[in-house]
Phi, psi and omega in degrees: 000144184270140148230152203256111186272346170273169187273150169271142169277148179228158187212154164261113160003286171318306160281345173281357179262334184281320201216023177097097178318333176294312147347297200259335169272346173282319178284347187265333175310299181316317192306294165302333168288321187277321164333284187299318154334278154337293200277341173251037163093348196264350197277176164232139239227080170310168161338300215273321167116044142281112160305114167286149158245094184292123187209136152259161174007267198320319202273333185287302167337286186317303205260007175234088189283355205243008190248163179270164174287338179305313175272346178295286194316284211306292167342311184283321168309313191299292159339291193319276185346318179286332216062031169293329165175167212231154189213154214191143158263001196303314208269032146282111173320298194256118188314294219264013178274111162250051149284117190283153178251149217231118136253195163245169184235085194316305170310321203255323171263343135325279179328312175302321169294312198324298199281354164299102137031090172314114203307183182261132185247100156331325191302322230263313189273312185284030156258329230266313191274043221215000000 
């Protein structure tokens, strides 16, 4: 048996087919980091009550080594673009601090999800041939 010392990237098929595999292994990461983030209290909570996330360049690089900094930028861009999430300097102390804060845009990542398939259930054909 492997046992694995890095964390697994997880992605749904269905949406890497839909919106990019990078894409989709990018949004599912965001999703669980701005989650957990929320849930210990670390995220930032605009007016409206949408959850921030902070992360720079170097930091996305770090937990994704296999991508350029060129294709990480494309990715991000490509969201932004579906309107899958958003991203902002406003809540930065310092003009010259350009790390960006990162969410999702839950209505939009609905939509994306909504028309996927329900994944394949193995029970439904070996109840079926019975």
């Amino acid at each position: 048996m492997y046992s694995f010392e890095e964390e697994l990237l997880t992605f749904t098929p269905t949406l890497a087919q839909k919106i990019g595999l990078n894409e989709a292994i990018f949004l599912q990461h965001l999703y669980e980091v701005i989650y957990t983030h929320k849930i210990r209290g670390w995220a930032l909570i605009d007016e409206s009550g949408d959850a921030w996330i902070r992360r720079s360049q170097a930091e996305w690089l770090e937990y994704f080594p296999f991508w350029a900094p060129r294709t990480l930028q494309r990715i991000i861009t490509r969201l932004k673009e579906m309107g899958a999430i958003c991203t902002t300097t406003r809540f930065n102390a310092d003009v010259a601090d350009h790390t960006n804060w990162y969410r999702l845009d839950d209505s939009t990542c609905m939509e994306l999800i909504q028309d996927i398939d329900h994944p394949y259930d193995p029970t439904e054909d070996a109840l079926a041939a019975y």
